[in-house]
C-alpha positions in Angstrom: 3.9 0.1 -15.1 2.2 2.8 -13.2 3.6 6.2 -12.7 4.2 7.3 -8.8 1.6 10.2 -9.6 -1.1 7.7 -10.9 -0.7 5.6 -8.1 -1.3 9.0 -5.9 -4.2 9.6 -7.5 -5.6 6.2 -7.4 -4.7 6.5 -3.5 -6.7 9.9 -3.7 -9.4 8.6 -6.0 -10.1 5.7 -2.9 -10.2 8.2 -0.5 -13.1 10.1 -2.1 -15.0 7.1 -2.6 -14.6 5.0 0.1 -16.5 5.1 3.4 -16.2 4.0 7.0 -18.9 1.7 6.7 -18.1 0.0 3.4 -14.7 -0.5 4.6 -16.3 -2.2 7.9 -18.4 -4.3 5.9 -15.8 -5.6 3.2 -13.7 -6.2 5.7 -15.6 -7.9 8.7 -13.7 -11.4 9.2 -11.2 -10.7 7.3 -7.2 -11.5 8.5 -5.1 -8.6 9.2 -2.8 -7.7 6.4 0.9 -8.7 7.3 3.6 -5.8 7.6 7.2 -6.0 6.7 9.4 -5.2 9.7 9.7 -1.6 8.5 5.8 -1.0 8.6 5.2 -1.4 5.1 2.4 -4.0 4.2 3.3 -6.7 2.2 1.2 -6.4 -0.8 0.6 -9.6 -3.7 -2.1 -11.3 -5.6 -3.6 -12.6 -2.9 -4.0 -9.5 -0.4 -4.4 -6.5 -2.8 -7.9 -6.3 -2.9 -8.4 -6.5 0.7 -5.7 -3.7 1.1 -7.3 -1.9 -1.0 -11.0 -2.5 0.5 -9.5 -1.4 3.9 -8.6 2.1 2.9 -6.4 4.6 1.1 -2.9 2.8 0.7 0.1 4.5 -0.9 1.8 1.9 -3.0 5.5 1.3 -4.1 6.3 -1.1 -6.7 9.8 -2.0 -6.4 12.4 -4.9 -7.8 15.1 -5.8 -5.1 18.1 -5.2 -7.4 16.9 -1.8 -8.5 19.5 0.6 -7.2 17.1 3.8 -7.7 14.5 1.4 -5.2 17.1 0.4 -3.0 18.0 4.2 -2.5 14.6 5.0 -1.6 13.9 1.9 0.8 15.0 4.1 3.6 12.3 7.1 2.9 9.5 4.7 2.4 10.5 2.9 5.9 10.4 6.7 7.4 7.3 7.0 5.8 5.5 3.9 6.7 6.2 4.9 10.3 4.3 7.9 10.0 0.8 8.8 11.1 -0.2 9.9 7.5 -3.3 12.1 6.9 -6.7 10.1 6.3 -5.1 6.7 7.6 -3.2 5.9 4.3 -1.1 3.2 4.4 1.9 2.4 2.7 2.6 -0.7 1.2 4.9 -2.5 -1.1 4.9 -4.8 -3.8 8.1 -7.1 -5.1 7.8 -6.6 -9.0 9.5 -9.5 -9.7 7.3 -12.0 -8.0 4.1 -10.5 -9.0 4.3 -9.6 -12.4 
């Protein structure tokens, strides 16, 4: 399981690396990437490369009976709202369905 500070520096690592253009071109014709209803995107199997081709995304990797994840929901929610430096994102994914 990744730490919350690797998964910041991955998010930081992208940032450095990726570029306008790329993103364009890895992206062209792709679908959107569907958000919960708090903002946060939806993130599994099948859509975390091209979240991850798209830009900087700042993940949280959660289990719905985890009380430590359910007292943070509301901050991530807050956060996903925001206009976040760079573009990141924020974006979620259920632990127990993609292990």
């Amino acid at each position: 399981m990744l730490s919350p500070s690797s998964v910041l520096l991955f998010v930081l690592a992208l940032q450095q690396l990726e570029t306008a253009a790329e993103i364009a071109a890895a992206t062209a014709g792709t679908a959107p990437l569907e958000e919960h209803k708090h903002g946060l995107i939806e993130l599994d199997a099948s859509n975390i490369d091209q979240a991850l081709q798209e830009g900087p995304i700042f993940v949280k990797f959660f289990a719905p009976w985890c009380k430590h994840c359910k007292d943070m929901a509301k901050d991530f929610h807050s956060l996903s709202k925001e206009k976040l430096a760079d573009g990141i994102r924020v974006g979620r994914v259920d632990g127990t369905k993609n292990q």
